[in-house]
Backbone atoms as SQL, in Angstrom:
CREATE TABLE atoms (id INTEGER PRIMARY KEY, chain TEXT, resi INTEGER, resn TEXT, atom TEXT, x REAL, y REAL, z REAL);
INSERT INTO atoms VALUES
  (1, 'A', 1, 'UNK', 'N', 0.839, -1.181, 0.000),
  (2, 'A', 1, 'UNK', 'CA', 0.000, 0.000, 0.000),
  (3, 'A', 1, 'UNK', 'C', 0.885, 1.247, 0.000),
  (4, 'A', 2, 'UNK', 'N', 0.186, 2.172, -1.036),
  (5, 'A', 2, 'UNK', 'CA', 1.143, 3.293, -0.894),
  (6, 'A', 2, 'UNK', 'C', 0.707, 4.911, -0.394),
  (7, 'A', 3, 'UNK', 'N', 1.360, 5.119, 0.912),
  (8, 'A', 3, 'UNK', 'CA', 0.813, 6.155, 1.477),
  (9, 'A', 3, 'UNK', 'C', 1.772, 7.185, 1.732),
  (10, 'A', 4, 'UNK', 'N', 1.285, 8.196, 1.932),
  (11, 'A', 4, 'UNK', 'CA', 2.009, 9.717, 1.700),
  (12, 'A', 4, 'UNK', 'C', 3.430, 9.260, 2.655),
  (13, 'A', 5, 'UNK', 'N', 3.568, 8.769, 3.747),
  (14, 'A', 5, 'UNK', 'CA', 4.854, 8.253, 4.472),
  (15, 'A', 5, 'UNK', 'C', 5.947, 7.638, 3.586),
  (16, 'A', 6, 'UNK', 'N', 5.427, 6.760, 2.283),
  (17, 'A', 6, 'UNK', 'CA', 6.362, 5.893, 1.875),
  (18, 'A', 6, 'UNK', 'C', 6.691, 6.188, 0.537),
  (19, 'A', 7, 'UNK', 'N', 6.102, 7.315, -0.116),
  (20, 'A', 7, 'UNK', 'CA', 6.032, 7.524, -1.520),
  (21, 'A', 7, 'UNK', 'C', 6.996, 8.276, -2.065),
  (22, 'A', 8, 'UNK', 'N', 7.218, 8.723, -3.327),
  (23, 'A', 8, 'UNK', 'CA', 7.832, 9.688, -4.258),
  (24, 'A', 8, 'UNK', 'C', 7.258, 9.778, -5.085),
  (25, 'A', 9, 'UNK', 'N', 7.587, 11.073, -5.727),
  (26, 'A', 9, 'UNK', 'CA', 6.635, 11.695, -6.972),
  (27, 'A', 9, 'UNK', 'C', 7.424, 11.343, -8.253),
  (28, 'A', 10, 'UNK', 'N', 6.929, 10.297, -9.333),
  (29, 'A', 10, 'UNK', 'CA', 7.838, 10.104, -9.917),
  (30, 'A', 10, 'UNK', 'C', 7.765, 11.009, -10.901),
  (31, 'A', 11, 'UNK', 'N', 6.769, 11.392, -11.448),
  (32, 'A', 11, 'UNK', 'CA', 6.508, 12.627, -12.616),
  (33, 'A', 11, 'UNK', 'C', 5.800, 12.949, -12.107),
  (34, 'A', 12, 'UNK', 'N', 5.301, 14.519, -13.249),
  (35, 'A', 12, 'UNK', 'CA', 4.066, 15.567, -13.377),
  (36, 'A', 12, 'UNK', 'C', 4.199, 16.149, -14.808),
  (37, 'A', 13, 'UNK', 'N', 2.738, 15.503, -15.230),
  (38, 'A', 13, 'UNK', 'CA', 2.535, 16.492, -16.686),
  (39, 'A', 13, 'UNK', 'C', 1.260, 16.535, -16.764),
  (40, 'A', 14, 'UNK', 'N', 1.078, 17.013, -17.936),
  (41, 'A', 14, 'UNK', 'CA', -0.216, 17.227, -18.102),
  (42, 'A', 14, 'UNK', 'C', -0.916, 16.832, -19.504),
  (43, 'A', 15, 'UNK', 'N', -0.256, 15.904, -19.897),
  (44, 'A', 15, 'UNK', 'CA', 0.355, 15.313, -21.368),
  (45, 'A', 15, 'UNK', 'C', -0.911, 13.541, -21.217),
  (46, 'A', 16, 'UNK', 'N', -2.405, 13.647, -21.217),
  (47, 'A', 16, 'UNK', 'CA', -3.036, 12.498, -20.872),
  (48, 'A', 16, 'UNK', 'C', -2.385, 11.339, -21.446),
  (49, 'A', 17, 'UNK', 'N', -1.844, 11.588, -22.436),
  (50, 'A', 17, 'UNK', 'CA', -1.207, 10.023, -23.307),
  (51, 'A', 17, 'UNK', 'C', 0.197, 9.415, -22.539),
  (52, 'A', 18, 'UNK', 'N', 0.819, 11.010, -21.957),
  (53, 'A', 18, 'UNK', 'CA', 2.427, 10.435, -21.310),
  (54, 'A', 18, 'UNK', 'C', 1.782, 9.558, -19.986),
  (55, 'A', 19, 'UNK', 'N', 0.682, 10.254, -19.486),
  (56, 'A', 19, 'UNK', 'CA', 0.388, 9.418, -17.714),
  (57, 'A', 19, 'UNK', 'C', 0.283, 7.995, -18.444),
  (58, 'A', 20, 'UNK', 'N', -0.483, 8.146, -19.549),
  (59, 'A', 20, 'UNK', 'CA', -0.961, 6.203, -20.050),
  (60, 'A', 20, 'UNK', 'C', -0.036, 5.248, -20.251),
  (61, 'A', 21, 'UNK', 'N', 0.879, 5.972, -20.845),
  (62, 'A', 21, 'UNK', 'CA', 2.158, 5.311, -21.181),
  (63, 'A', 21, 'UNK', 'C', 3.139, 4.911, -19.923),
  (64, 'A', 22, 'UNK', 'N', 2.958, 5.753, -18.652),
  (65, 'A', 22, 'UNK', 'CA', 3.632, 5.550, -17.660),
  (66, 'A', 22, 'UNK', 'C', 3.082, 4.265, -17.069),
  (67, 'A', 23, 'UNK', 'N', 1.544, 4.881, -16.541),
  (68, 'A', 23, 'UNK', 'CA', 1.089, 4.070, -16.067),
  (69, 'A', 23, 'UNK', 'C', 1.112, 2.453, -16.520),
  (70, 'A', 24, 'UNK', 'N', 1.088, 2.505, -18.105),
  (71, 'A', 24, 'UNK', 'CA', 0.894, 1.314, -18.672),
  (72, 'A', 24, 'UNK', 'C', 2.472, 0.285, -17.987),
  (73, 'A', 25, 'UNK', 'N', 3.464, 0.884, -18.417),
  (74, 'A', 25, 'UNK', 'CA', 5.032, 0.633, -18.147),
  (75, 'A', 25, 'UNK', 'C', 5.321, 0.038, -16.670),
  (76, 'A', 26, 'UNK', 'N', 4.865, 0.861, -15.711),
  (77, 'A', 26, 'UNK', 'CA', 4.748, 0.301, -14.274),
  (78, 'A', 26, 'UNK', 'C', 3.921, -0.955, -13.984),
  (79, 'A', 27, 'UNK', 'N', 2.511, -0.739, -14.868),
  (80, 'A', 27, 'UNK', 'CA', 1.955, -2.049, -14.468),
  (81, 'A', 27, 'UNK', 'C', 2.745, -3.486, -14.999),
  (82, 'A', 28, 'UNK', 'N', 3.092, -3.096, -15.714),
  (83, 'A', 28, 'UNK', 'CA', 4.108, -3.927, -16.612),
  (84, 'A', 28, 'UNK', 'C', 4.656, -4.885, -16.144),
  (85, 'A', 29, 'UNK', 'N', 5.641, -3.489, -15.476),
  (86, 'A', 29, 'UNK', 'CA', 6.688, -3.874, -14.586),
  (87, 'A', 29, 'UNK', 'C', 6.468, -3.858, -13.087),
  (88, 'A', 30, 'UNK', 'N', 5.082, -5.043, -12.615),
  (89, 'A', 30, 'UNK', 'CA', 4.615, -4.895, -10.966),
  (90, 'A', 30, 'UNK', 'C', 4.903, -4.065, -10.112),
  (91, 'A', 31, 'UNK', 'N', 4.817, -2.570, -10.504),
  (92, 'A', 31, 'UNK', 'CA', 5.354, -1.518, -9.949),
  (93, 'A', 31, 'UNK', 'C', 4.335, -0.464, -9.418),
  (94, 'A', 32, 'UNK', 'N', 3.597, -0.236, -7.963),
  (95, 'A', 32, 'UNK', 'CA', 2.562, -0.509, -7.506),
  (96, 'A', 32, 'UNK', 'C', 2.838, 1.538, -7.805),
  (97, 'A', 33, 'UNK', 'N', 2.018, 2.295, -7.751),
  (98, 'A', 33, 'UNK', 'CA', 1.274, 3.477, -8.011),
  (99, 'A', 33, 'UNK', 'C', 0.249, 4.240, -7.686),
  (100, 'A', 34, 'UNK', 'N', 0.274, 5.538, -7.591),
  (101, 'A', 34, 'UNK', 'CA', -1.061, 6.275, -7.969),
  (102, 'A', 34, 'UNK', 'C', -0.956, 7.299, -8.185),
  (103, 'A', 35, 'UNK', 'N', -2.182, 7.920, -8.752),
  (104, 'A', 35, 'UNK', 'CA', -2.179, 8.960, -9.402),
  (105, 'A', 35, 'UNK', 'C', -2.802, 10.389, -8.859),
  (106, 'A', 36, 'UNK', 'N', -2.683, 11.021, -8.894),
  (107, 'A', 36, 'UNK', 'CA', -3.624, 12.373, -8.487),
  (108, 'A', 36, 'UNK', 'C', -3.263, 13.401, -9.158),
  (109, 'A', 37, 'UNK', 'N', -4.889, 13.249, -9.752),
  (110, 'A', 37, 'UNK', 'CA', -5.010, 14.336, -10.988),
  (111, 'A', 37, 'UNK', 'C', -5.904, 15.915, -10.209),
  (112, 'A', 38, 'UNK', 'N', -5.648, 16.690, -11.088),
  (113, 'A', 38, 'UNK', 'CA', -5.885, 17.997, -10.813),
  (114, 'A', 38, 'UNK', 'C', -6.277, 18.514, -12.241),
  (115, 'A', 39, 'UNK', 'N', -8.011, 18.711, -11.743),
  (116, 'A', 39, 'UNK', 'CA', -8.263, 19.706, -13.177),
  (117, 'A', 39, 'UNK', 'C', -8.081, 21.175, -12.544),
  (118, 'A', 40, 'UNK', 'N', -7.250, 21.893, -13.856),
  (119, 'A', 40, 'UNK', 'CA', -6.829, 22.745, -13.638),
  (120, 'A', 40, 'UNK', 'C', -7.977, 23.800, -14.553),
  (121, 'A', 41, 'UNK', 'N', -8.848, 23.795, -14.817),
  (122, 'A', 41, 'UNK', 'CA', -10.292, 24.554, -15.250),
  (123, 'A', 41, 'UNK', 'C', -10.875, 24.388, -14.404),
  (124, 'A', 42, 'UNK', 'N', -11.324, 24.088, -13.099),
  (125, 'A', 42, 'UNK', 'CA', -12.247, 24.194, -11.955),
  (126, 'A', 42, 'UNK', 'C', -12.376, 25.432, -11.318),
  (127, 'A', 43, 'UNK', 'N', -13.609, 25.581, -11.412),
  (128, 'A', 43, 'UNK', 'CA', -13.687, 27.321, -11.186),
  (129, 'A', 43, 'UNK', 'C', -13.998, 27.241, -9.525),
  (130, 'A', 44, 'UNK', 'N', -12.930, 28.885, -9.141),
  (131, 'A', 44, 'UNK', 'CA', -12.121, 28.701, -8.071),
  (132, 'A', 44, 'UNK', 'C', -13.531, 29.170, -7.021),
  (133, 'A', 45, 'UNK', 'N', -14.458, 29.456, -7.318),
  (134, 'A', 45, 'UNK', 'CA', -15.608, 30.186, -6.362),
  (135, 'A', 45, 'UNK', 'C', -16.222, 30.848, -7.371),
  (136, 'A', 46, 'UNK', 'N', -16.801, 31.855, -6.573),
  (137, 'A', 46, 'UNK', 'CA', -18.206, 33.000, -7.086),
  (138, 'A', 46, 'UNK', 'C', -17.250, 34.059, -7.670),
  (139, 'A', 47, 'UNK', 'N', -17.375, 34.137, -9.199),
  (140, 'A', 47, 'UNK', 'CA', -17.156, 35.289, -9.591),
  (141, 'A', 47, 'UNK', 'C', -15.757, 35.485, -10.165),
  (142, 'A', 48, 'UNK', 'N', -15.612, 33.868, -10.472),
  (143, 'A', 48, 'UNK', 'CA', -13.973, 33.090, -11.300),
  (144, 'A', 48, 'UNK', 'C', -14.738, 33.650, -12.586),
  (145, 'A', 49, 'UNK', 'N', -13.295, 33.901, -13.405),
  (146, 'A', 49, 'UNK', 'CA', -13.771, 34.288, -14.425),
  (147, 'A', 49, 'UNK', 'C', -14.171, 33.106, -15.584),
  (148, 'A', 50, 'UNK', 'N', -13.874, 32.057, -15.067),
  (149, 'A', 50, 'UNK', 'CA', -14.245, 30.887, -15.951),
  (150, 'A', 50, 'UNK', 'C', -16.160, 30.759, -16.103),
  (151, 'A', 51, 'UNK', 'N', -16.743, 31.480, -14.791),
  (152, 'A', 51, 'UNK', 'CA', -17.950, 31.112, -14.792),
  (153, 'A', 51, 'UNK', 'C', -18.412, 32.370, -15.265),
  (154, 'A', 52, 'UNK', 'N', -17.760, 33.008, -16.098),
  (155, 'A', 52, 'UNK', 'CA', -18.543, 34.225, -17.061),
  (156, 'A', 52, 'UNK', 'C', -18.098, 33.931, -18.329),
  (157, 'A', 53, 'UNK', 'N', -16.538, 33.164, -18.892),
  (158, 'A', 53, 'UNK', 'CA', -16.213, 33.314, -20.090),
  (159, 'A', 53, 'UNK', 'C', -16.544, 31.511, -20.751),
  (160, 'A', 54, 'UNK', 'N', -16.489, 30.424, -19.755),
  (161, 'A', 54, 'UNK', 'CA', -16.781, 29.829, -19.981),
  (162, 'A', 54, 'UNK', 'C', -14.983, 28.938, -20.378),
  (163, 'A', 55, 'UNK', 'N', -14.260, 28.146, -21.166),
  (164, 'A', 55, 'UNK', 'CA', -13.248, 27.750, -21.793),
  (165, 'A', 55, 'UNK', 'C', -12.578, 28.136, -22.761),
  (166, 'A', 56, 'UNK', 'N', -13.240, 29.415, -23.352),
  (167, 'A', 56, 'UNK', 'CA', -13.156, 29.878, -25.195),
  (168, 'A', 56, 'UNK', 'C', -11.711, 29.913, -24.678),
  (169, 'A', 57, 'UNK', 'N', -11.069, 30.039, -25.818),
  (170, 'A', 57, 'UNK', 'CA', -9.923, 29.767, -26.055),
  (171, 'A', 57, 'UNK', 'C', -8.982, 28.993, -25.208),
  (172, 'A', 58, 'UNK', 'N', -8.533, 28.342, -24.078),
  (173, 'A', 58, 'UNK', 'CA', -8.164, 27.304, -23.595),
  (174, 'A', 58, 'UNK', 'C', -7.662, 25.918, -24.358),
  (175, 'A', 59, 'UNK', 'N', -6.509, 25.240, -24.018),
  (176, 'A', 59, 'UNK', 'CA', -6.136, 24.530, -24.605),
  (177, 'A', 59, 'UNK', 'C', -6.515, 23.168, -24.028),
  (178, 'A', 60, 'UNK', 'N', -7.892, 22.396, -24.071),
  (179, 'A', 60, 'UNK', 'CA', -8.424, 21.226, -23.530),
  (180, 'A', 60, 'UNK', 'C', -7.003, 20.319, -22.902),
  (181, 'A', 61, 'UNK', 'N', -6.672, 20.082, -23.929),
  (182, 'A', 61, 'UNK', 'CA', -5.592, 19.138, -23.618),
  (183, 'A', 61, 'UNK', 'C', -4.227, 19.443, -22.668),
  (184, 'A', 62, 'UNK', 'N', -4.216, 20.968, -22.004),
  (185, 'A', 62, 'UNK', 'CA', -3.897, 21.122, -20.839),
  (186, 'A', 62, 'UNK', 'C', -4.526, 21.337, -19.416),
  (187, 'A', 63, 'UNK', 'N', -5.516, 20.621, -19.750),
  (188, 'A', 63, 'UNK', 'CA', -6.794, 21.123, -18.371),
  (189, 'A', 63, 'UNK', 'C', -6.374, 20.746, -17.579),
  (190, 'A', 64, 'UNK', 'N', -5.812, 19.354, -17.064),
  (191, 'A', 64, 'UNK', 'CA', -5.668, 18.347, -16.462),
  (192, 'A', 64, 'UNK', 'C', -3.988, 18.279, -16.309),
  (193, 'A', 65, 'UNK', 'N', -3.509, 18.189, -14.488),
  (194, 'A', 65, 'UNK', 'CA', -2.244, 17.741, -14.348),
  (195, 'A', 65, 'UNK', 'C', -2.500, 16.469, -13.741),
  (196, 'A', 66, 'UNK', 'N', -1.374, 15.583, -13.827),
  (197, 'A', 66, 'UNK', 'CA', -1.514, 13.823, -13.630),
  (198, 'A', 66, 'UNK', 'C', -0.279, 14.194, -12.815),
  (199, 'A', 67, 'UNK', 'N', -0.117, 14.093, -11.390),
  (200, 'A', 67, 'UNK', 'CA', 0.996, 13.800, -10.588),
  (201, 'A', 67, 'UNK', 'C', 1.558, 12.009, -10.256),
  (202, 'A', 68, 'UNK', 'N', 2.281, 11.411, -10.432),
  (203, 'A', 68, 'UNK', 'CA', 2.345, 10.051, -10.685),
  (204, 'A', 68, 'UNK', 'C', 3.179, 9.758, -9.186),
  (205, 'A', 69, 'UNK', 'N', 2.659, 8.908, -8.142),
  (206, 'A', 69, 'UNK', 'CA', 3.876, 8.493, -7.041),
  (207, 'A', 69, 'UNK', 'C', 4.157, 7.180, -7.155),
  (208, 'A', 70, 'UNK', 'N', 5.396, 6.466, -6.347),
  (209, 'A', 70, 'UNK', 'CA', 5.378, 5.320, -6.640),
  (210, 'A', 70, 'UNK', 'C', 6.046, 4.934, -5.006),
  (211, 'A', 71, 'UNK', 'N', 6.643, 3.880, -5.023),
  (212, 'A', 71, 'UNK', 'CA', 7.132, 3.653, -3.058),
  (213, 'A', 71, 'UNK', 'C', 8.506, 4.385, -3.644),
  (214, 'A', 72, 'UNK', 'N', 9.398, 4.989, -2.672),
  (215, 'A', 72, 'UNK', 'CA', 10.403, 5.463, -2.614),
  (216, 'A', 72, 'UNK', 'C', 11.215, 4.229, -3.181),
  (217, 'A', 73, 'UNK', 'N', 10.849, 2.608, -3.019),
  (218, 'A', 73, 'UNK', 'CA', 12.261, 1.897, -2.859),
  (219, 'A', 73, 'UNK', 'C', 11.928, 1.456, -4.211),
  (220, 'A', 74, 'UNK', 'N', 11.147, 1.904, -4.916),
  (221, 'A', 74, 'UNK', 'CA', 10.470, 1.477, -6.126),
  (222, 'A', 74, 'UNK', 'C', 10.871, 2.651, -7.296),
  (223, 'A', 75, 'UNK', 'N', 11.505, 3.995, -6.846),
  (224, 'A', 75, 'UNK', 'CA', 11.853, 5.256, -7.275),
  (225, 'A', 75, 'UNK', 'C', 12.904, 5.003, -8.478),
  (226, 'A', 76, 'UNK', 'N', 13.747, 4.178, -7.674),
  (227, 'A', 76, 'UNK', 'CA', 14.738, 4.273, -9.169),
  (228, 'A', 76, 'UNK', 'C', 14.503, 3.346, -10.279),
  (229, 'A', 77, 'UNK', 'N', 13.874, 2.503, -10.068),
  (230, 'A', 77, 'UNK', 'CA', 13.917, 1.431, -10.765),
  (231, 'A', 77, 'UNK', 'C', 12.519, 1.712, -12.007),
  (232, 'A', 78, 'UNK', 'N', 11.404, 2.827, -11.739),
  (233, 'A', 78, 'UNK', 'CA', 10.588, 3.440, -12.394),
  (234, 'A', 78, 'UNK', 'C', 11.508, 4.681, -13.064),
  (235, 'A', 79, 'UNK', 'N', 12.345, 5.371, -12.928),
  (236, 'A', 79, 'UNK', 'CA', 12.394, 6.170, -13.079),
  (237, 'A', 79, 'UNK', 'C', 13.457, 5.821, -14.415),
  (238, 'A', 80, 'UNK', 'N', 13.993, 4.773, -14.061),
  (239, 'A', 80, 'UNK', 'CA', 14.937, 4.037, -15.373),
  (240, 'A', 80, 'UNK', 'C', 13.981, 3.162, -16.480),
  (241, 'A', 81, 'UNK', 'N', 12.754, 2.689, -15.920),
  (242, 'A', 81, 'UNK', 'CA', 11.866, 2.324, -17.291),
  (243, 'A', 81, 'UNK', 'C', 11.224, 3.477, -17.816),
  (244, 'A', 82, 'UNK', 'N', 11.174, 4.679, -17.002),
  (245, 'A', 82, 'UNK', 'CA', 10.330, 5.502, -18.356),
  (246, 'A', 82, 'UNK', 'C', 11.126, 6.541, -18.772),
  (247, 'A', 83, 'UNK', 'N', 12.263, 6.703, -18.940),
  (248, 'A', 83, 'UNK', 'CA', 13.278, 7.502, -19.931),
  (249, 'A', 83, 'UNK', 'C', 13.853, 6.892, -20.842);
C-alpha cells in the first residue's frame, strides 16, 4: 500500500497520453502506483472568471495535471523504465 509516508513523486505532466504510457510501463513492470489528478479549469468560487467566459480559447488538452507516485524503494527502478 502506498501512502504519503512511503512515496515519491515520480513525474508531473499534463500530457493524458504520457500518464498512459507511464502508467501502462509500471503495471508492466509490478510496480505498484497512484495517481492524483488535478483539473486545472475548476472554477475557483463565485465570480472566477471561468464562470462568465466559460473555456473559449483554452487549450483542452492542458486542463488536467496527472501527478504520478510510486514507493520510494520502487523510485529508481521506475524512473529508469520511463526515460
Amino acid at each position: 500500500m502506498i501512502t504519503i509516508f512511503n512515496r515519491r513523486e515520480l513525474i508531473v505532466t499534463m500530457d493524458m497520453k504520457r500518464q498512459s504510457d507511464i502508467r501502462n510501463i509500471l503495471a508492466d513492470n509490478h510496480i505498484d502506483y497512484v495517481v492524483k489528478t488535478t483539473n486545472l479549469q475548476r472554477a475557483s468560487g463565485v465570480g472566477s472568471g471561468r464562470s462568465y467566459m466559460g473555456s473559449v480559447g483554452i487549450n483542452q488538452d492542458y486542463s488536467c495535471e496527472y501527478k504520478i507516485f510510486v514507493r520510494k524503494n520502487d523510485y529508481g527502478k521506475a524512473e529508469a523504465l520511463i526515460r
